[in-house]
BAFIFI-529657 format. One line per 10 residues: number of its first residue (from 0); for each residue x, y, z of N, C-alpha, C. Coordinates in steps of 0.05 Angstrom, whole numbers. Atoms other than C-alpha are relative to their C-alpha. Example, Ala and Ser with C-alpha at 12.3 -4.5 7.8 and 13.67 -1.06 7.14 Angstrom:
% BAFIFI-529657
0) 18 -24 0 246 -90 156 18 24 0; -16 -24 -1 273 -21 143 -15 22 14 .
% end
This chain:
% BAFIFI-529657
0) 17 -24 0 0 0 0 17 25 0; -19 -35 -1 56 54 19 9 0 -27; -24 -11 26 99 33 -44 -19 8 -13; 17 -12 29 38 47 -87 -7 28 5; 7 -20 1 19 106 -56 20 17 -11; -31 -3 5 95 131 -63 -2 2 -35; -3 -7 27 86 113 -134 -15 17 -15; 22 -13 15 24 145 -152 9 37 6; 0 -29 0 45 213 -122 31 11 -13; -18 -18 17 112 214 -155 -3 1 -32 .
10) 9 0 34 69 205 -224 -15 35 3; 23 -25 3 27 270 -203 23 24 8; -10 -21 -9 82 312 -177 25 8 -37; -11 -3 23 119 297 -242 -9 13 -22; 25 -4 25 55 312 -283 5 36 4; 8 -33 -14 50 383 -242 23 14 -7; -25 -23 -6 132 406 -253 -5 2 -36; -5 -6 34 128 387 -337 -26 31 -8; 10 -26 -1 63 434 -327 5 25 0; -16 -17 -7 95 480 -304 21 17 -14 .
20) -17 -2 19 146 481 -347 3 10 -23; 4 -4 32 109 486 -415 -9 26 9; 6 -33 11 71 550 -389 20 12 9; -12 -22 3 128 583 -371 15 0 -23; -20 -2 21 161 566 -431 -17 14 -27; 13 -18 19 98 593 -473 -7 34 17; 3 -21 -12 94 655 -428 28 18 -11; -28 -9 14 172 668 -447 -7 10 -32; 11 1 25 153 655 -522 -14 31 -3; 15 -19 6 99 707 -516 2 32 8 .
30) -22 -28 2 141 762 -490 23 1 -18; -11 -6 14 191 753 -534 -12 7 -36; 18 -9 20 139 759 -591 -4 34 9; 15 -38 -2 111 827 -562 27 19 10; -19 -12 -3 181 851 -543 23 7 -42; -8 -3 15 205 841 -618 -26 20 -19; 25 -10 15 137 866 -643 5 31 9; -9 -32 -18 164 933 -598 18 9 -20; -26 -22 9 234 942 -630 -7 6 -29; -3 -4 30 205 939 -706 -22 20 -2 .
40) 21 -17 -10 169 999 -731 -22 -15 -16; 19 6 14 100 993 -750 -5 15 -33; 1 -13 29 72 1004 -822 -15 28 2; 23 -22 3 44 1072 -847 -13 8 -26; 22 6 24 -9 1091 -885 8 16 -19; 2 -16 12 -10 1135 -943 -9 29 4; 10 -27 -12 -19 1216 -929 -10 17 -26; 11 -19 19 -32 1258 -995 -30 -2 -17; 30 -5 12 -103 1271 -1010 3 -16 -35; -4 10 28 -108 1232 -1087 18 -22 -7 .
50) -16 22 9 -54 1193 -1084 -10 -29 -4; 4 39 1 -66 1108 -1092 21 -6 9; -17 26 -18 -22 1067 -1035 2 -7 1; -7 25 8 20 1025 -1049 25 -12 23; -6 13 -18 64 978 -1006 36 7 -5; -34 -20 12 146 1024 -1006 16 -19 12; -21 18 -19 181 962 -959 -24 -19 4; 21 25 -3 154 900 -940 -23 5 24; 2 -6 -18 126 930 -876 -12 32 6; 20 -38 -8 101 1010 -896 -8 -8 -25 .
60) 24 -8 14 53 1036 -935 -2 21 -10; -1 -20 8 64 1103 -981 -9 9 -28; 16 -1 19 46 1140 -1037 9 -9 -34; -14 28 26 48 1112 -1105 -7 23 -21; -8 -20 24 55 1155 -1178 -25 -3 -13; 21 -6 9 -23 1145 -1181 -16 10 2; 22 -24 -8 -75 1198 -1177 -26 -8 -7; 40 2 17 -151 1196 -1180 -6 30 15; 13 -21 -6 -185 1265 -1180 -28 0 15; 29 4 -18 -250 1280 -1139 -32 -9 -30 .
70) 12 7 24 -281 1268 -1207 -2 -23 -15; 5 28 13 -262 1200 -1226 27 -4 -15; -10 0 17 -201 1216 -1270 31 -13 9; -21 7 -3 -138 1176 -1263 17 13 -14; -18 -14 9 -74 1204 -1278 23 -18 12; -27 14 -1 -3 1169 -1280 27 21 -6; -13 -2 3 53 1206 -1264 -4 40 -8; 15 -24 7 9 1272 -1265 -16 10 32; 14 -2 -17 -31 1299 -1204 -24 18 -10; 22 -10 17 -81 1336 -1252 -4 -18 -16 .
80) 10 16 36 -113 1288 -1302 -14 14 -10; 18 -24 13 -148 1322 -1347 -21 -23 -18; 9 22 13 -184 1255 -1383 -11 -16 25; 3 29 -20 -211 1182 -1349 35 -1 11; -35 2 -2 -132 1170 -1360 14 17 -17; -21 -25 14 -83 1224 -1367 31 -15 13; -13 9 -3 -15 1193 -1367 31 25 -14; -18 -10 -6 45 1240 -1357 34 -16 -21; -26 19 6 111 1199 -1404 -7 -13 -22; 7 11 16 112 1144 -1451 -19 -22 6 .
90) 16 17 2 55 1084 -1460 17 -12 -9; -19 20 5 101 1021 -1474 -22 -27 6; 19 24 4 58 960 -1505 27 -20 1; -26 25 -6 108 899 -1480 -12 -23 -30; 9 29 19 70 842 -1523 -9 11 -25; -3 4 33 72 828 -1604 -44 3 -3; 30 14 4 -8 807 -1586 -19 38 15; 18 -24 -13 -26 883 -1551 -6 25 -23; 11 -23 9 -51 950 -1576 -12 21 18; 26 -20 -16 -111 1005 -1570 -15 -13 -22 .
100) 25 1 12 -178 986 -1587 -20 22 -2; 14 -15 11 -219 1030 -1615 -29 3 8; 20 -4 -6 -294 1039 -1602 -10 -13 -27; 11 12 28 -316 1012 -1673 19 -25 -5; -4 22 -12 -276 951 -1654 24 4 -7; -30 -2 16 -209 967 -1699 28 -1 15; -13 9 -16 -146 944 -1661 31 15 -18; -28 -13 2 -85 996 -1668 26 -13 10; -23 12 -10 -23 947 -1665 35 15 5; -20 -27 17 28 1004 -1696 4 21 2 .
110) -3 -31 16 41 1072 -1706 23 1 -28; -3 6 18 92 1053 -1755 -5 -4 -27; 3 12 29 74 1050 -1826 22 2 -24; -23 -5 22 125 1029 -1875 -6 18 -26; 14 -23 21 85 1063 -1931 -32 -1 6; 30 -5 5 20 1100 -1946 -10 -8 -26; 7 13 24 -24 1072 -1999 -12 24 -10; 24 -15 5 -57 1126 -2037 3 4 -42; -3 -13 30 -67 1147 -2113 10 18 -20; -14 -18 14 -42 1191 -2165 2 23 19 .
120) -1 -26 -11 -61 1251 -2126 11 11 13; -28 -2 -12 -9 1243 -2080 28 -12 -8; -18 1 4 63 1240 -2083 15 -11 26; -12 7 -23 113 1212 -2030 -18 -21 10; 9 30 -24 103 1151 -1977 -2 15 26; 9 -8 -30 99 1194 -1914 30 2 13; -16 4 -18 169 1184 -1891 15 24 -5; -6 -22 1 221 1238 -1871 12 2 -27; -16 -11 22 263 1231 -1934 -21 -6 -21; 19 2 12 196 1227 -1975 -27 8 10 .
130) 25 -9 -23 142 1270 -1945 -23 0 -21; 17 1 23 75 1265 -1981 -16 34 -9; 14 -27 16 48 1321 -2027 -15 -3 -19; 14 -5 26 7 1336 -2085 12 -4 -30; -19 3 23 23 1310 -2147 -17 14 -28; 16 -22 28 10 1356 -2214 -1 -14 -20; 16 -12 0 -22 1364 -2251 -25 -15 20; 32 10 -24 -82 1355 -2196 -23 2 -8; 21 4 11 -145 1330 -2214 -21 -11 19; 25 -1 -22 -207 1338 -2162 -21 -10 -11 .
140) 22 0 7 -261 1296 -2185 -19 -9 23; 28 8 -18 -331 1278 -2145 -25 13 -8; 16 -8 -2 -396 1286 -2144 -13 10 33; 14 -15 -22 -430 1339 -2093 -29 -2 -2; 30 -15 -7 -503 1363 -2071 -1 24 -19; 7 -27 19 -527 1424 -2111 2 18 25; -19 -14 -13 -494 1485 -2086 16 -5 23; -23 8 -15 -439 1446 -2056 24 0 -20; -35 -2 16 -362 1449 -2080 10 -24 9; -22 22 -5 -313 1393 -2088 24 7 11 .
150) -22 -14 -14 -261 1438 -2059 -24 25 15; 4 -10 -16 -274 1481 -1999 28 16 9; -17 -15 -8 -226 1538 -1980 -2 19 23; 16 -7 -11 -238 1562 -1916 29 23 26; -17 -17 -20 -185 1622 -1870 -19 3 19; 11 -17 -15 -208 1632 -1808 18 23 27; -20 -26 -8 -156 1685 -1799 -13 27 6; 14 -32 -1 -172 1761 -1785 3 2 -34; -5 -21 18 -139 1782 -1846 4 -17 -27; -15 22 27 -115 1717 -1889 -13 -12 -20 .
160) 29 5 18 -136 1700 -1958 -1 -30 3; 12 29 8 -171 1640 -1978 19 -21 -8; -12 9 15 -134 1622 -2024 24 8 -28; -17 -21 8 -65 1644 -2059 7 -21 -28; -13 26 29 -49 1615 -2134 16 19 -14; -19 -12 11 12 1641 -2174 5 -19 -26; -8 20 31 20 1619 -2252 33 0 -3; -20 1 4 82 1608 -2281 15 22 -9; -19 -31 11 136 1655 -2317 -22 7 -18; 12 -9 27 89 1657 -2377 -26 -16 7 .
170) 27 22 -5 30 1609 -2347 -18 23 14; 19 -15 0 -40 1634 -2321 2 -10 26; -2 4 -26 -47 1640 -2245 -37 -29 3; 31 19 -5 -128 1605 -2243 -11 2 -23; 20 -3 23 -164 1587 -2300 -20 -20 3; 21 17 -11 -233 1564 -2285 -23 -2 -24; 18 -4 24 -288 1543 -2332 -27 -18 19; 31 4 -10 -358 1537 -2313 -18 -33 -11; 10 16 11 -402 1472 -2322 -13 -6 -22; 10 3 35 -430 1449 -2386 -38 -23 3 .
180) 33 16 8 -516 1422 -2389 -17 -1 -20; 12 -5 21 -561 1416 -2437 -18 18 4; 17 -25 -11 -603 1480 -2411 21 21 6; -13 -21 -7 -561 1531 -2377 30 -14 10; -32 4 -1 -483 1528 -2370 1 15 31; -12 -11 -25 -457 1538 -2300 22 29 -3; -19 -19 -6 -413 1602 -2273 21 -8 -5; -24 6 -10 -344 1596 -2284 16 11 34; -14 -11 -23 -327 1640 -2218 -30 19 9; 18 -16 -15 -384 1667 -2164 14 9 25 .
190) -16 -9 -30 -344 1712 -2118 -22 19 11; 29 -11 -15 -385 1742 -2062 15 15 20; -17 -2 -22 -347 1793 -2016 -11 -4 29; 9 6 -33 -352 1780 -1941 -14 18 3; 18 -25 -12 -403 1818 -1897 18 9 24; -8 -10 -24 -382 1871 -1855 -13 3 16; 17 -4 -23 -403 1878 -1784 -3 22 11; 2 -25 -6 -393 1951 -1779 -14 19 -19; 16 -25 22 -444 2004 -1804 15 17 -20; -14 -20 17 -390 2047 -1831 25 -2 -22 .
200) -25 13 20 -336 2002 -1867 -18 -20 -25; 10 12 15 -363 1969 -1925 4 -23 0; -11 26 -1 -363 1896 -1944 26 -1 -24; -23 8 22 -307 1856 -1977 -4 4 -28; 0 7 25 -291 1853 -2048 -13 -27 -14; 12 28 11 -330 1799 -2088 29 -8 -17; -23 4 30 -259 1791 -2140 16 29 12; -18 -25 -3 -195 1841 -2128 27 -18 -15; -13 11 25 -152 1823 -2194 20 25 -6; -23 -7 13 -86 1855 -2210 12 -5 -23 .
210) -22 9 25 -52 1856 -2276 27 -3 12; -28 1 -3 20 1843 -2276 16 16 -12; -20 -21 7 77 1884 -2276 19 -1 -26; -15 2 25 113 1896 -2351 27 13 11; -23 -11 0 184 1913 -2352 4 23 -22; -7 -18 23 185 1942 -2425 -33 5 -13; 26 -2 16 111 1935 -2447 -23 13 17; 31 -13 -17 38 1956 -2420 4 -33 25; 7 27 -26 21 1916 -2349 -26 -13 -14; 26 14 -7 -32 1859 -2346 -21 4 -5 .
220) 21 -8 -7 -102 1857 -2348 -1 -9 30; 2 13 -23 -124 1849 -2283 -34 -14 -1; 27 23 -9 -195 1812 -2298 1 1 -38; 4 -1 31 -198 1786 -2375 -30 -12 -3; 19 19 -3 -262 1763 -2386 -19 2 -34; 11 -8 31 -299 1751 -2464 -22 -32 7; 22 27 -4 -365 1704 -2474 4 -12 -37; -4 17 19 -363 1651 -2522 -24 -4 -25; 22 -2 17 -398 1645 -2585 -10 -25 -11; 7 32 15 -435 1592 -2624 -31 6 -10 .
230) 15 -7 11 -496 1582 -2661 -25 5 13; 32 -1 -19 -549 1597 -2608 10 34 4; -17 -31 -16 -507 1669 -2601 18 0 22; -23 -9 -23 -448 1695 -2563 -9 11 27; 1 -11 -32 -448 1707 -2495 12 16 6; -4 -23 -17 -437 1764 -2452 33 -9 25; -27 -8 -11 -364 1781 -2437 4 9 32; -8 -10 -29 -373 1816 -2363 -34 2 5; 23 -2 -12 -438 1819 -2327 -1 6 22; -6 -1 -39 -443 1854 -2259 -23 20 9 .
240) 32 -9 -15 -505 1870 -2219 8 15 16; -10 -18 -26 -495 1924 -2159 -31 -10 16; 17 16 -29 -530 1899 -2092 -22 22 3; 27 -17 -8 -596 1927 -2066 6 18 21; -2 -21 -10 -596 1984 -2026 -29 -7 25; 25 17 -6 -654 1959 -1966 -6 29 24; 6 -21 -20 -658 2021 -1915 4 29 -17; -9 -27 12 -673 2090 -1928 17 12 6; -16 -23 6 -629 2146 -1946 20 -14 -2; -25 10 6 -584 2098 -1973 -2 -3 -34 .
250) -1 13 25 -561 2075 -2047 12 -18 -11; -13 26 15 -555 2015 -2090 27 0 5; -19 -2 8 -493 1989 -2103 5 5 -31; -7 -13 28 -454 2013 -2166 9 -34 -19; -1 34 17 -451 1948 -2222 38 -2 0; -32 -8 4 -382 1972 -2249 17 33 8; -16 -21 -8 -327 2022 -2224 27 -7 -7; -25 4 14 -271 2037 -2264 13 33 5; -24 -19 4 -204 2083 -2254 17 -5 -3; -23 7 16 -153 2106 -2305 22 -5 14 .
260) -23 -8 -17 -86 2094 -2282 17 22 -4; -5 -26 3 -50 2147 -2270 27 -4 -10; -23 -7 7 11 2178 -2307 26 15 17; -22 -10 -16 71 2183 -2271 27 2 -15; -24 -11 14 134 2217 -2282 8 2 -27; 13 -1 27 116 2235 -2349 -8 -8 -17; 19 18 20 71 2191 -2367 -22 2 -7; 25 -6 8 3 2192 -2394 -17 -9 15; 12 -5 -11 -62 2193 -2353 -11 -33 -19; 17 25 13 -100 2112 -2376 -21 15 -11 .
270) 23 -9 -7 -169 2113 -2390 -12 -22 15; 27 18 -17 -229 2090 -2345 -17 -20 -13; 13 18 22 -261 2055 -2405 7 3 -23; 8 -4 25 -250 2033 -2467 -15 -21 -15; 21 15 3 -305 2001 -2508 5 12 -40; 4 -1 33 -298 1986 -2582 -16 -16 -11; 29 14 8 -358 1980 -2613 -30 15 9; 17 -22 -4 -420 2011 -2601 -14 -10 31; 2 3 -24 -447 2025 -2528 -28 9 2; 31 -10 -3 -522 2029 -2504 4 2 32 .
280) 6 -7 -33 -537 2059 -2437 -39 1 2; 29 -9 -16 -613 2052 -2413 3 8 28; 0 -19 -19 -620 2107 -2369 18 24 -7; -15 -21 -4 -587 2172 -2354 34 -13 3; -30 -4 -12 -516 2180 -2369 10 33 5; -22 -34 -10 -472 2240 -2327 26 -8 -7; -26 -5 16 -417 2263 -2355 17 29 12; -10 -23 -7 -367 2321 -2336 4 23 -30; -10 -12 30 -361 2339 -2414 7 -23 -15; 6 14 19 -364 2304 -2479 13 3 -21 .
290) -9 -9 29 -338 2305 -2545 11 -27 -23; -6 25 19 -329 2254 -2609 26 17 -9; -28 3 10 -260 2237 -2631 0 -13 -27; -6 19 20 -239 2208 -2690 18 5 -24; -24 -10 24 -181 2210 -2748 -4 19 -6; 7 -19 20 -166 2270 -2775 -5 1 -34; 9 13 28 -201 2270 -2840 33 11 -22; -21 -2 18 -139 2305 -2874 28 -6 9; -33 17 -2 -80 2270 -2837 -7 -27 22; 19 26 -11 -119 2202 -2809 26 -12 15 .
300) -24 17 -15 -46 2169 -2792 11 14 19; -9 -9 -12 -22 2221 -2757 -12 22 34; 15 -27 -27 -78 2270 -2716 -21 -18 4; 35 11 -14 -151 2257 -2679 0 27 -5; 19 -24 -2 -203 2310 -2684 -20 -9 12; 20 -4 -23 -249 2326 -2631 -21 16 -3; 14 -27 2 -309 2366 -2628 -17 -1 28; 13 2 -20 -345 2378 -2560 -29 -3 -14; 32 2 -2 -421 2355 -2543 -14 29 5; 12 -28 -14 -470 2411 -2540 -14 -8 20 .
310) 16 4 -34 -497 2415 -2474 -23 25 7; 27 -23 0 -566 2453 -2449 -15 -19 31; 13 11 -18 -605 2443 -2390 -26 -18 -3; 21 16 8 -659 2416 -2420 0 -25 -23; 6 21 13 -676 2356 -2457 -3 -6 -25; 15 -22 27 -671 2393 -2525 11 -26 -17; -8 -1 29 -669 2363 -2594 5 21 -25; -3 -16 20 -645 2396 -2651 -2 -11 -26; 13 20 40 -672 2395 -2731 8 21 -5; -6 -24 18 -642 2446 -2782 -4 -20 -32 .
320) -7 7 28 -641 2438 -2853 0 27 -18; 11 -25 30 -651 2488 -2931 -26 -1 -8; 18 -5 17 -709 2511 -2964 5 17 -23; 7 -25 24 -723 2537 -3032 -30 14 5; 38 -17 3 -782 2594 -3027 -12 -5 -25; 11 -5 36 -834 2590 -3084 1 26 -3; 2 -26 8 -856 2646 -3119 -12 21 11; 10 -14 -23 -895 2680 -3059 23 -1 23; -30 -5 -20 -825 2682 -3020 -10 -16 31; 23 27 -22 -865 2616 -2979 17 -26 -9 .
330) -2 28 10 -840 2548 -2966 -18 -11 32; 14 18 -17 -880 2492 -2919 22 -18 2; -15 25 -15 -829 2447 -2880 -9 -15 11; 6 29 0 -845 2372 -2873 23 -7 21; -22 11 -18 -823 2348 -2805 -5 -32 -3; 6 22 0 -819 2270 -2791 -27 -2 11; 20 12 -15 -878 2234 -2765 -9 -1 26; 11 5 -24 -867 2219 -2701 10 28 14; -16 -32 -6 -836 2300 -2696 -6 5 20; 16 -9 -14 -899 2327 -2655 -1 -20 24 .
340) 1 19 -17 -902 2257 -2618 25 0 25; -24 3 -3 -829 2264 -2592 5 19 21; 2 -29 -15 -833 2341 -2579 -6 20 3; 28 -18 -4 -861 2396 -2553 20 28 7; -17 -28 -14 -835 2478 -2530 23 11 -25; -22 0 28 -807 2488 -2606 17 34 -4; -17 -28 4 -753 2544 -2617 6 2 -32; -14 -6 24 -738 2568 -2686 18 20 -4; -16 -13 11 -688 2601 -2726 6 7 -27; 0 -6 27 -681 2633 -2802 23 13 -2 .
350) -28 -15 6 -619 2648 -2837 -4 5 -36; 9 -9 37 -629 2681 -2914 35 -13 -9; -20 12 14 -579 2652 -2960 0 10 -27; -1 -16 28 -552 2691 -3019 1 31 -2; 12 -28 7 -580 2763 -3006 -16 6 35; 18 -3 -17 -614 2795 -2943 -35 3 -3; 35 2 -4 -686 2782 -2923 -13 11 19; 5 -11 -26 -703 2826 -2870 -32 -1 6; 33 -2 -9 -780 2816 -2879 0 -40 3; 4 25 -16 -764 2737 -2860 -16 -16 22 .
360) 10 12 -21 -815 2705 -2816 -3 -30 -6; 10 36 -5 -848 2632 -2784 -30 18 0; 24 -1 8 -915 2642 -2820 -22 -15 21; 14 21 -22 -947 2584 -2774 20 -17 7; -19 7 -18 -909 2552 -2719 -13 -37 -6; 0 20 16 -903 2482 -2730 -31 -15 12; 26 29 0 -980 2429 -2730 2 -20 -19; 8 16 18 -986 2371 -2755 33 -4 -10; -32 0 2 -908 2363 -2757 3 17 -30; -3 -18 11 -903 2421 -2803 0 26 6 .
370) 8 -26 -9 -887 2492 -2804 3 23 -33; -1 -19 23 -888 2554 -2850 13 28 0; -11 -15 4 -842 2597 -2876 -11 30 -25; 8 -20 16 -858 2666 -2907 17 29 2; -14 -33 -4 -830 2742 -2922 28 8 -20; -26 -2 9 -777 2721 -2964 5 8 -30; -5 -14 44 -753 2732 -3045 3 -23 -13; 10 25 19 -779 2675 -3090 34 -8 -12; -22 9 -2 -730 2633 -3105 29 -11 8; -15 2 -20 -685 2643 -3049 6 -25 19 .
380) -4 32 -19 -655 2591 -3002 -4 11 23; 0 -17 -31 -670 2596 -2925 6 -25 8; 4 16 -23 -637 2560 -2871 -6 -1 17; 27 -4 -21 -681 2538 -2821 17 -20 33; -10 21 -32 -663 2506 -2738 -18 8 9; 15 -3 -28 -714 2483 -2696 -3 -15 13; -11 16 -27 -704 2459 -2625 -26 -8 14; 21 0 -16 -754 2421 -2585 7 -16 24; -9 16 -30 -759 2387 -2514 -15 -25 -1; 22 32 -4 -774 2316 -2503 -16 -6 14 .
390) 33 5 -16 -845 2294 -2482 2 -28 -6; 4 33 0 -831 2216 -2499 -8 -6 42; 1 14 -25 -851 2173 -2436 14 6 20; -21 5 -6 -782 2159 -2417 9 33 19; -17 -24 0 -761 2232 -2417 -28 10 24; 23 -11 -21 -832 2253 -2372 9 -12 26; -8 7 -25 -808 2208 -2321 30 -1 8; -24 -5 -14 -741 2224 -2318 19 22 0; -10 -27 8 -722 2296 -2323 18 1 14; -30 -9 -5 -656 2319 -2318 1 23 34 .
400) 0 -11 -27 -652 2350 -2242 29 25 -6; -25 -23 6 -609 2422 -2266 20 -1 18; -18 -23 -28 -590 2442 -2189 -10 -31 24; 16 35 -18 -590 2374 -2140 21 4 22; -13 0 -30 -568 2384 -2067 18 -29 4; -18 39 -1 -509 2324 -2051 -15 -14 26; 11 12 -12 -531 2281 -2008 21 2 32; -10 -8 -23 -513 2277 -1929 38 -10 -6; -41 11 7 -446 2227 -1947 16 9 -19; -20 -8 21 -425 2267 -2009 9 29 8 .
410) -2 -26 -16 -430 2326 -1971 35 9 4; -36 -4 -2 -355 2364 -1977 28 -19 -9; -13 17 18 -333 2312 -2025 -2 14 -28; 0 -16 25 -321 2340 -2099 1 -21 -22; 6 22 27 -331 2300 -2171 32 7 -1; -34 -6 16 -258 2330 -2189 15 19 31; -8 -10 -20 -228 2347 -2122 35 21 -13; -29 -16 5 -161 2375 -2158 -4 19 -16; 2 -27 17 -189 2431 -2198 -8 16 17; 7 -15 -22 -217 2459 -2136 32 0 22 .
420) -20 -1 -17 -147 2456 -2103 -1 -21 28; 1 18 -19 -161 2394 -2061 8 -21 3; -22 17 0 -131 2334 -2039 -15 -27 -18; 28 19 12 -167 2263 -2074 -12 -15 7; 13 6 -24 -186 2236 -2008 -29 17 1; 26 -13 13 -244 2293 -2022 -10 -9 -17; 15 9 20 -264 2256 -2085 -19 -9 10; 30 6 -3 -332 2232 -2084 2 -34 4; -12 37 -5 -307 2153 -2100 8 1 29; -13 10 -30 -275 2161 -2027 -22 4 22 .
430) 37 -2 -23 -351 2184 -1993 -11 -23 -6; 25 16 3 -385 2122 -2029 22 -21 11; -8 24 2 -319 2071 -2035 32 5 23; -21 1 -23 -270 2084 -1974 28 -16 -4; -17 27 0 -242 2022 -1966 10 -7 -17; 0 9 19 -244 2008 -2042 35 21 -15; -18 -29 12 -198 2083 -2054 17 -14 14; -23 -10 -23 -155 2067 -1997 18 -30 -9; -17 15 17 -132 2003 -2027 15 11 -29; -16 -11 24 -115 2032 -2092 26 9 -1 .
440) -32 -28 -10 -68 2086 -2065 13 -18 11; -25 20 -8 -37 2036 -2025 14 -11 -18; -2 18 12 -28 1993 -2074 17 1 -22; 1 -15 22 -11 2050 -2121 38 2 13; -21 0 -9 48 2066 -2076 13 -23 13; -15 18 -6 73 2006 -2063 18 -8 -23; -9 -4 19 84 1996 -2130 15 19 -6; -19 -18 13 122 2060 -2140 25 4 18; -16 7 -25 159 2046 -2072 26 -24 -15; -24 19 11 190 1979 -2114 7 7 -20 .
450) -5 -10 20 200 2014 -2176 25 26 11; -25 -20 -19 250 2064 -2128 18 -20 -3; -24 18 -2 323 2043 -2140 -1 0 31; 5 10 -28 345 2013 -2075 25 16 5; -22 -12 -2 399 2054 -2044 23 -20 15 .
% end
């Protein structure tokens, strides 16, 4: 009984020291865990507002070269994106099998292209020692919409043109030809100048055409233009409408405006028109003075003879001719038909021929497109003039205005500013066409600016 008891308690006292043993040996353990967990530092988080946190040591936590905006927008290498992804550097596709995909599914493997494929119209492959261009002669074909162009030329500069073309030494800068239908033939050229946005500057030029400068001969035309003929009839060489006029106390525009060029350093003065061949004006034409030219009849190769227009305020025609008197010292003059129809307010005049006639009268003043001469010496000749005023339609509704106040904008502008001693900024062209004068002169002196030897 003792030895067992003996044995049994040195099984429990043995049981109780290994006890013992293990927890202090996991108690040790578990301070040296929280004593090493002491000396190392802990991780930290990321601090800059946007950044994305990424892991800087095995053990912290800082910020990483990725941004997202309060908006959604990633950014790499950027802290503004300005897109979903705004990336700061280069994009570097590692794999043969990557790209960008497109939205319409098309898979951008390249930017590379060994060559561009394209047709006559271009020249070159794209690369630096072959850049591509236009190859000539250039030929634009397609079909458009009605009033649409196959070319579009479009500045949207302040000042820059459209479009600048230069011919050769002896070649034509633009030569355009209008379409061809079996009804009406298209425009060759509809220029339209810009609108201005200021009440007081006019609009653009529809066409502003320079001749070219001669060395030894006459310059350029600066607009050539002739209509083509054929058996339906020739067409009309220049055609130009002037714009509507839509508010009062204003006026149309003018169709054509022409000035001579001027003669410098003793040269001759152009002219403003010349027109060979015969000219019709419907309507009033003004004039400063008149006069027919033409060979002199007795040295044709060498002179002109001139004779001025007669001028009168009124609307006058003039008829003269001879009479023989019969034997009652009487003749009856036979006017045309439509004489009386024509005109009306008749003036006469008698001139005796041969001998004086001092008892010369107008027997009856002209009726019935006739008048009557009497007083004179049988046989005698009398020259007769008589003047009347026009009563046609035409002429009722459009009488000649003698004395005509200028209008508010011509106001202290002059038709001939240099015979009045004034400068030609006063001309009347510079009240209606400003803008139009003020090019000229420029344009005028620029030209005489390069024509100055150079010192």
């Amino acid at each position: 009984m003792t030895r067992t008891f003996r044995t049994i308690s040195f099984a429990v006292i043995t049981a109780l020291l290994l006890s013992c043993a293990f927890a202090q040996s996991q108690a040790q353990n578990r301070a040296s865990v929280r004593l090493q967990s002491q000396s190392t530092a802990a991780p930290q988080d990321g601090s800059t507002p946007g950044r994305i946190a990424k892991f800087t040591t095995n053990k912290s936590v800082g910020d990483s070269n990725i941004t997202e905006s309060d908006n959604g927008n990633i950014g790499i290498g950027t802290t503004l994106p300005t897109s979903q992804l705004t990336v700061n550097g280069i994009i570097e596709i590692m794999s043969a099998q990557g790209g960008i995909k497109f939205p319409d599914g098309t898979l951008q493997t390249t930017a590379a292209l060994p060559a561009v494929s394209h047709d006559d119209t271009l020249k070159g492959n794209g690369t630096a020692s072959s850049p591509l261009g236009l190859a000539v002669p250039l030929a634009l074909t397609g079909a458009t919409a009605q009033s649409t162009s196959v070319l579009t030329v479009t500045n949207t500069g302040l000042f820059g043109d459209g479009a600048t073309v230069n011919g050769g030494p002896k070649g034509i800068g633009l030569r355009v030809q209008g379409g061809t239908s079996s009804t009406f033939g298209s425009a060759a050229i509809i220029a339209t100048g810009g609108k201005s946005q200021c009440c007081t500057i006019g609009g653009g030029s529809g066409l502003v055409a320079s001749g070219g400068e001669s060395v030894n001969g006459g310059g350029g035309t600066g607009v050539f233009a002739f209509g083509s003929g054929g058996v339906g009839g020739g067409g009309t060489g220049l055609y130009a409408v002037g714009g509507d006029a839509t508010a009062a106390n204003r006026t149309g525009g003018t169709a054509i405006i022409a000035y001579s060029g001027r003669g410098l350093n003793g040269a001759t003065e152009g002219l403003a028109g010349d027109f060979n061949g015969n000219v019709q004006v419907i309507g009033t034409l003004f004039k400063a003075g008149g006069s027919f030219r033409i060979d002199h009849p007795l040295d044709p190769e060498n002179k002109y003879l001139s004779h001025s227009f007669v001028e009168s305020p009124d609307m006058k025609n003039i008829y003269d001719g001879v009479v023989s008197l019969d034997t009652n010292g009487e003749a009856v003059v036979e006017m045309p038909e439509w004489f009386g129809a024509l005109n009306r307010d008749f003036r006469y005049l008698l001139t005796a021929i041969g001998a004086p006639m001092p008892g010369l009268y107008i027997a009856e003043e002209i009726a019935n497109n006739h008048f009557k001469i009497s007083g004179g010496t049988a046989g005698m000749k009398v020259s007769w003039q008589v003047t009347g005023i026009r009563q046609d339609a035409w002429a009722n509704k459009n009488r000649i205005r003698v004395e005509e106040v200028k209008s508010e904008k011509e106001r202290g502008h002059f038709l001939h500013p240099e015979v009045f001693g004034q400068s030609e900024e006063r001309g009347i062209s510079w009240a209606h066409h400003s803008e139009t004068m003020r090019r000229i002169k420029q344009n005028a002196s620029e030209t005489e600016q390069e024509r100055q030897p150079r010192q």
